[in-house]
C-alpha positions as CSV (number, residue, x, y, z in Angstrom):
1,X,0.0,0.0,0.0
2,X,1.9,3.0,-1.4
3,X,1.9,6.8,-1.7
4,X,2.0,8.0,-5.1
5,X,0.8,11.1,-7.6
6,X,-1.2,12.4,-10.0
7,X,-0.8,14.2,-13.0
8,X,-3.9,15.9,-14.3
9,X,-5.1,17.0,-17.9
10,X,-3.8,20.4,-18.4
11,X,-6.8,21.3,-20.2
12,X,-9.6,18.7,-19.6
13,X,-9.2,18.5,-15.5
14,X,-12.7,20.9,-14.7
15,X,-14.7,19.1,-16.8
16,X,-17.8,18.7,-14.9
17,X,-20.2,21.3,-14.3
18,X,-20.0,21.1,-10.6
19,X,-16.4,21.6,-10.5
20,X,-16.7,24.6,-12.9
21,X,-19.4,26.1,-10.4
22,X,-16.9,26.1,-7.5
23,X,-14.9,28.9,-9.3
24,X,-16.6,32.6,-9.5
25,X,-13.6,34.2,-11.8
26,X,-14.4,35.6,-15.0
27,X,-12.3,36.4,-18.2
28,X,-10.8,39.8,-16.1
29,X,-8.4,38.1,-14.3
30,X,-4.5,38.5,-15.4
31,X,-3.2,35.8,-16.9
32,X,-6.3,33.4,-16.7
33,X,-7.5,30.9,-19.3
34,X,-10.8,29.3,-20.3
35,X,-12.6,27.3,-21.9
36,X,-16.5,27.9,-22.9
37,X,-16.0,31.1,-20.8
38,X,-14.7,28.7,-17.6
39,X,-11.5,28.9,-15.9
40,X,-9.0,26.1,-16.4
41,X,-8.3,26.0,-13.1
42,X,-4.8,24.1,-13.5
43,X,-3.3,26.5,-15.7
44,X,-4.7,29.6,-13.7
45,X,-2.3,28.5,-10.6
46,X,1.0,28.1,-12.6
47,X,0.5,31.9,-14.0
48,X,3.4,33.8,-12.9
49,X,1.5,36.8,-12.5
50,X,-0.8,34.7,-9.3
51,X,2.3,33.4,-7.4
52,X,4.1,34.7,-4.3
53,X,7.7,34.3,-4.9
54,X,9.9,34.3,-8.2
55,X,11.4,31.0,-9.9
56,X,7.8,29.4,-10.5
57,X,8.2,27.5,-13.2
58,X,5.9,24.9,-14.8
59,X,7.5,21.4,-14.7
60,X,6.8,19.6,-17.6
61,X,8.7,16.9,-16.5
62,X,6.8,15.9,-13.3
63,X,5.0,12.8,-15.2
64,X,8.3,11.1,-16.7
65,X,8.7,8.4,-14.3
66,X,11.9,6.1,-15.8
67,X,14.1,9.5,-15.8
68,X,15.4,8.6,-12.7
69,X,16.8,5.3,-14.6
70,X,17.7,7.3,-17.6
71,X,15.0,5.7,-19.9
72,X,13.0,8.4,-20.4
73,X,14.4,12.1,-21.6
74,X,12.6,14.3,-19.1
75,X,14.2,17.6,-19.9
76,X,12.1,17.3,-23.5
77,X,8.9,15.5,-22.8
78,X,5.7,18.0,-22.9
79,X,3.5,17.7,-19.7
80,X,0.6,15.7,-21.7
81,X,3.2,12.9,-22.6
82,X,3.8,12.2,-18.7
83,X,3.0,8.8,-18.0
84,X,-1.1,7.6,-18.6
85,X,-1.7,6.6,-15.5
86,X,-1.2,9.7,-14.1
87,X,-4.1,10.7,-16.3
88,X,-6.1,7.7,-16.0
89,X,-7.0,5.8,-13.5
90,X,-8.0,2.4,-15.7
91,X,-4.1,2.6,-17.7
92,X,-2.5,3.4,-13.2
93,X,-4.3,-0.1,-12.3
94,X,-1.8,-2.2,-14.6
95,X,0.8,-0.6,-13.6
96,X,0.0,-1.3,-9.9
97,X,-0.6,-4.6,-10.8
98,X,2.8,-5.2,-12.5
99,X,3.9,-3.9,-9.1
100,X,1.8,-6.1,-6.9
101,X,0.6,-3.2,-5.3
102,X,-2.6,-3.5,-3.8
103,X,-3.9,0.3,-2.9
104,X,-2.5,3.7,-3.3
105,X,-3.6,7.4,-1.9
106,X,-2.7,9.5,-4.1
107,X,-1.5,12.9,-4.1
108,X,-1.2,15.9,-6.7
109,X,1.4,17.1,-8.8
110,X,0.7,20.6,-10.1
111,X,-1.4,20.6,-7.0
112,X,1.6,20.4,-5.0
113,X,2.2,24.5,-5.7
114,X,-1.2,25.2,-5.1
115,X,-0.3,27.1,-1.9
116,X,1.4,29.7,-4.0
117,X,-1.7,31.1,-4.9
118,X,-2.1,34.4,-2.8
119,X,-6.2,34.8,-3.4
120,X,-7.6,32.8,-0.4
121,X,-10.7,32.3,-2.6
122,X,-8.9,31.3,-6.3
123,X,-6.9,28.8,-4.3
124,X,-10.5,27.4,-2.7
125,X,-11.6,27.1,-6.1
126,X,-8.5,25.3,-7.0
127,X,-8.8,23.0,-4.4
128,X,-12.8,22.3,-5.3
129,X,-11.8,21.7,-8.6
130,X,-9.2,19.4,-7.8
131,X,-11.1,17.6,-5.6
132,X,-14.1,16.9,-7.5
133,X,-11.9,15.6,-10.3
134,X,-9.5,13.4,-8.1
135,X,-13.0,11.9,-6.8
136,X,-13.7,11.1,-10.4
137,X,-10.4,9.8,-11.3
138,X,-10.8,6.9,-8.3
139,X,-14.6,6.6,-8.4
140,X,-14.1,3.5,-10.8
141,X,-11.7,1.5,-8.4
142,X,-12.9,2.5,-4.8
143,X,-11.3,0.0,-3.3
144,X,-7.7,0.5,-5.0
145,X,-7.1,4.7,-5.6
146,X,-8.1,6.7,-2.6
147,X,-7.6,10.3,-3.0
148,X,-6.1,12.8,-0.7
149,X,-8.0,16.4,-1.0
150,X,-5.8,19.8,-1.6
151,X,-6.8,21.9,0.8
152,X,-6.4,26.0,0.9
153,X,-5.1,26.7,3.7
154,X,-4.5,30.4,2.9
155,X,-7.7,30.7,4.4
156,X,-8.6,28.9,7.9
157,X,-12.1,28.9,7.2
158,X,-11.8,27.9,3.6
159,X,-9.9,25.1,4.8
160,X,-11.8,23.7,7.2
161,X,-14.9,24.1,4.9
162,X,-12.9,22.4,1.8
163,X,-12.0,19.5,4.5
164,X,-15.2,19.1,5.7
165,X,-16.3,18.7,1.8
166,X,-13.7,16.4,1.3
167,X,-14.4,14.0,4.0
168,X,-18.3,13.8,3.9
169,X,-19.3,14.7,0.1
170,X,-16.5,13.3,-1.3
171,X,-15.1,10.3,1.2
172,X,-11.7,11.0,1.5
173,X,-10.2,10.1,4.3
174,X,-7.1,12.9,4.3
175,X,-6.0,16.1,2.7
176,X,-2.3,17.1,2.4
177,X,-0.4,20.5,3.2
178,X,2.9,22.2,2.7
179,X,5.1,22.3,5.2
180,X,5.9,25.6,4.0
181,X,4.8,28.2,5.8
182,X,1.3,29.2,5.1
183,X,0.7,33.4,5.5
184,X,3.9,33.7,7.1
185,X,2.9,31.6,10.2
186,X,4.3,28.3,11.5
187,X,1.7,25.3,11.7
188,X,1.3,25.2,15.3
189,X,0.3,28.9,15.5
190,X,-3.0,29.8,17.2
191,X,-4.5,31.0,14.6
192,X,-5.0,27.3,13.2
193,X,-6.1,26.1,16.2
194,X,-9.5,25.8,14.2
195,X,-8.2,23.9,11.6
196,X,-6.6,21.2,13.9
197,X,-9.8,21.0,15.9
198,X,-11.9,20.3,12.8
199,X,-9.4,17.5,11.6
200,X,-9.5,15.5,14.6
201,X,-13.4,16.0,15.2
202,X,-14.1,14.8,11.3
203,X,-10.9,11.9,11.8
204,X,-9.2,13.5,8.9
205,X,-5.4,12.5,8.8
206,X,-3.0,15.4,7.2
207,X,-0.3,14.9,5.4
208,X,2.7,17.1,4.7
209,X,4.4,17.3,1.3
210,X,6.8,19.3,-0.2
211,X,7.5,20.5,-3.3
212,X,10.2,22.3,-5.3
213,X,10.8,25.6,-6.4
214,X,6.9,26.4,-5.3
215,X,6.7,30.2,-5.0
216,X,6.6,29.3,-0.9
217,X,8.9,30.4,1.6
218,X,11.5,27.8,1.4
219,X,14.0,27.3,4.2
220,X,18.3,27.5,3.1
221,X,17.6,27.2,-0.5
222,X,19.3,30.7,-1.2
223,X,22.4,29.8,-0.1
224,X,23.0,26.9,-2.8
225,X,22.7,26.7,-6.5
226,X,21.2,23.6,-8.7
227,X,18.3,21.9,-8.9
228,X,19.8,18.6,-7.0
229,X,21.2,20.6,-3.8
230,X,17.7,22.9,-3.6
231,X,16.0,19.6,-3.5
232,X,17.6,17.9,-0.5
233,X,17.7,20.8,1.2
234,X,14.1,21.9,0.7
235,X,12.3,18.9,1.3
236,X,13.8,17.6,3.6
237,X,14.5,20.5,6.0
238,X,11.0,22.2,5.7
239,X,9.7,18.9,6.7
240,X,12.0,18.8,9.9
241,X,10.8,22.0,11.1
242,X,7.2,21.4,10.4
243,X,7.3,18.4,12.2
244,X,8.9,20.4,15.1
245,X,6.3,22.7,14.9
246,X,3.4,20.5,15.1
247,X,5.7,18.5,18.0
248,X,7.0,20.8,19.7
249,X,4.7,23.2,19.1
250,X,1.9,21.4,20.8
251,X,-0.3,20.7,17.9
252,X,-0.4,17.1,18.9
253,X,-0.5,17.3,22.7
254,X,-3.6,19.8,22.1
255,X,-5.6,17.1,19.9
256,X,-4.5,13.4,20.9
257,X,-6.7,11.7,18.6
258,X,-5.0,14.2,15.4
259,X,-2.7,12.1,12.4
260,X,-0.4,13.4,10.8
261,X,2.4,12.2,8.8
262,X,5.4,13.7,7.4
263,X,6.0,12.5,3.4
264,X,8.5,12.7,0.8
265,X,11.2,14.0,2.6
266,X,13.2,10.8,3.5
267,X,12.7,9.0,6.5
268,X,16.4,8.9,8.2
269,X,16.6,11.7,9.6
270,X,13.4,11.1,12.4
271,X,15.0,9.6,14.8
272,X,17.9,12.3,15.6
273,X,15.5,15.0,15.5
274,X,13.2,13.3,17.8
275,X,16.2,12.3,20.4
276,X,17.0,16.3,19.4
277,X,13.5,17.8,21.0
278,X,13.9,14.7,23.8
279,X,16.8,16.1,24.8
280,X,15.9,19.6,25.1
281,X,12.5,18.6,26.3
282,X,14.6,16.6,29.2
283,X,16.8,19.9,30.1
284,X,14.7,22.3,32.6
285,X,17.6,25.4,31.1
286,X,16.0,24.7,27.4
287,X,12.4,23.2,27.7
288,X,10.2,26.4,27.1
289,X,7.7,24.2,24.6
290,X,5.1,23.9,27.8
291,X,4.9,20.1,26.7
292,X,3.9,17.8,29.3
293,X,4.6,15.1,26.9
294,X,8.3,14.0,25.7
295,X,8.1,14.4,21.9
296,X,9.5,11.3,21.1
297,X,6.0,9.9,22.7
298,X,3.9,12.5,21.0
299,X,5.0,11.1,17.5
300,X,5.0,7.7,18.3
301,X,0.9,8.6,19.2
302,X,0.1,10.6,16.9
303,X,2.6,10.5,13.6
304,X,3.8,8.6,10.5
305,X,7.1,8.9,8.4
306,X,7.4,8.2,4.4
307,X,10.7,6.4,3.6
308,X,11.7,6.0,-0.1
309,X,12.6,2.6,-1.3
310,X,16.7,3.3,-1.2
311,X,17.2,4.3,1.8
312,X,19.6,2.0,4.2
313,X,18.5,3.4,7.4
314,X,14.7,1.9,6.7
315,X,15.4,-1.5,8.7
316,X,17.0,0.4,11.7
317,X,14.2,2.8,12.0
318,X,11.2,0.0,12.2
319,X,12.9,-1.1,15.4
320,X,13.4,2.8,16.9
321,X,10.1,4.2,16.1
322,X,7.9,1.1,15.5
323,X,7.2,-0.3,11.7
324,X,3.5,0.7,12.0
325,X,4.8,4.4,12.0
326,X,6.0,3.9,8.4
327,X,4.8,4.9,5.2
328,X,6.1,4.4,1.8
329,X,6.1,6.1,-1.4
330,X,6.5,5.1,-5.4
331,X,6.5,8.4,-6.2
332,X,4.7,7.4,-9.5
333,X,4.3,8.8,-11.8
334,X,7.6,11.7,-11.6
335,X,10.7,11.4,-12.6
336,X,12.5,10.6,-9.8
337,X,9.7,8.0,-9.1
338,X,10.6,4.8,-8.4
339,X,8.3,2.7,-10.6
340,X,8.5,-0.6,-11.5
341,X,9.9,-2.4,-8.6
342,X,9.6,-0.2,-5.5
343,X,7.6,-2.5,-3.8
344,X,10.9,-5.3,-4.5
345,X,12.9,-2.5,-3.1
346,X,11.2,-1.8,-0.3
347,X,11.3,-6.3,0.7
348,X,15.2,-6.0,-0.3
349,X,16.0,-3.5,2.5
350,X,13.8,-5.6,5.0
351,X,15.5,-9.0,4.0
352,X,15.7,-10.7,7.7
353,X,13.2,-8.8,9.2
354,X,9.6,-10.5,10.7
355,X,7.0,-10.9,8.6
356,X,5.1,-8.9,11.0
357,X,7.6,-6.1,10.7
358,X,7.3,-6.4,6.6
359,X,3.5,-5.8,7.1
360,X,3.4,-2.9,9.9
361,X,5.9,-1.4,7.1
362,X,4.4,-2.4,3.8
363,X,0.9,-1.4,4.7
364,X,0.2,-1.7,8.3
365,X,1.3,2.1,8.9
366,X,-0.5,3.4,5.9
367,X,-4.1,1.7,7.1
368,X,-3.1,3.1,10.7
369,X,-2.6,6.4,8.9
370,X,-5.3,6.5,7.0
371,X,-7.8,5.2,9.9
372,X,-8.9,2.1,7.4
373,X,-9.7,-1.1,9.2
């Protein structure tokens, strides 16, 4: 049971009317583009001209899964020639059966810079959009694609009404955010205290995801050049401090029955950072959090990690934070996806382990996660 994306039609993604009713925009507004006098949505969001931040740039090169192997040219493939099954959900099921994968929850790709958008109410309309569509796109295999909502979380209230959409119009059982910093305020701030509240009362797990160059404030990225070095930086250290903040920020103490996990970022580096904050946490000279809690204890109740399929320190980390805290991702269908054989990959690093240990890892902790049964 993996984590994987989606790569939506560029042009074709608001197709039913419902969706299209979500957004109130006319033809006025800079940079936008339509079709039968609607708003495509998908395009609208990449527009320079609607992001905070410079660098935005649209990348064509999210569906080319096999780049990462060198069998696919990724620099020149156009967005539409991505991979099908990011477009369609009956040419993804082959693929997950080549892979023996059983389920997926799947999250966006375009949608991943969605938080850029800097009108509270275009970015709800996104998200509606989105939504509707990703329901549509998994409607045919319930029981195989689950979809994860976008959710806007420039707006609190948008949010919380766009997750409360989500969960009982729609039946997902998550939506995902940025750890980026959303109107310049940390995660754990009290102004979302409302939002956090509303996900534990509708049992709505949340899930962080990065993404590069996004038009977001993006921790230490300005102090290296390359696409290679911004993306180990970026993901993985926006991920450490919004897991800090919804740690040791009290997010989790506040609402003990919250989920949250922590995804595409690498898994390694959990276990330092929560014998960092246990540490601190231990030392009367440093612990100003106002936990009652040791944060080590906090994420073992109340969060998940996402390891990718290479990483050594996978086997070693089941024992320290329990293999029913892990998640794993394919990454399909992008091109640093690891698709076909992730699932192989994952089984080669756990090669002595306890079949009990193989399941909490291979989908135990996502059906924890996800609050399936």
């Amino acid at each position: 049971m993996g984590t994987t994306s989606l790569t939506w039609p560029k042009r074709t993604m608001p197709a039913n009317a419902a969706a299209r009713r979500s957004c109130k925009f006319g033809p006025t507004v800079p940079g936008g583009f339509y079709i039968n006098g609607e708003l495509d949505i998908v395009v609208k969001f990449a527009v320079d001209s609607l992001l905070e931040g410079d660098g935005f740039e649209l990348p064509v090169r999210i569906g080319a899964v096999g780049a990462r192997q060198g069998v696919v040219e990724a620099d020149t493939m156009a967005y539409k020639d991505g991979k099908p099954g990011g477009f369609d959900p009956h040419k993804r099921i082959p693929d997950m059966d080549a892979d023996g994968i059983d389920a997926v929850f799947l999250y966006p790709s375009l949608g991943l810079f969605s938080g850029a958008i800097h009108d509270p109410e275009l970015a709800a309309a996104t998200c509606r959009a989105y939504n509707r569509w990703l329901a549509d796109y998994c409607k045919p295999y319930p029981d195989r694609l689950f979809g994860v909502a976008m959710l806007p979380m420039q707006s609190i209230d948008l949010a919380i009404a766009e997750m409360r959409f989500a969960r009982k119009e729609l039946g997902f059982r998550g939506g995902f955010l940025r750890p980026n910093p959303y109107n310049n305020k940390m995660i754990h701030h009290p102004d979302y205290e409302p939002f956090w509240g509303a996900a534990e009362d509708l049992d709505f797990s949340i899930g962080f995801h990065e993404g590069a160059s996004s038009g977001m404030p993006t921790v230490g990225v300005d102090r290296f050049e390359g696409r290679g070095a911004q993306h180990i930086i970026s993901h993985t250290m926006e991920m450490m401090l919004a897991c800090m903040s919804v740690i040791w920020g009290g997010v989790c103490e506040r609402h003990p029955k919250i989920r949250i996990a922590f995804l595409e970022s690498g898994g390694g580096w959990i276990a330092p950072w929560l014998d960092r904050m246990d540490r601190h946490f231990d030392d009367q000279g440093f612990n100003d959090s106002g936990l009652t809690t040791r944060p080590s204890e906090l994420f073992r109740r109340n969060c998940w990690i996402s390891f990718e399929p290479v990483e050594g320190s996978l086997k070693v980390l089941a024992d320290y934070i329990g293999p029913n805290k892990i998640l794993w991702a394919t990454d399909y269908p992008h091109s640093d996806g690891f698709f076909p054989g992730a699932p192989k990959m994952m089984m080669d690093r756990l090669e002595g382990v306890s079949p009990e240990t193989k399941h909490g890892i291979m989908a135990g902790g996502a059906m924890g996660f996800y609050g399936l049964n």
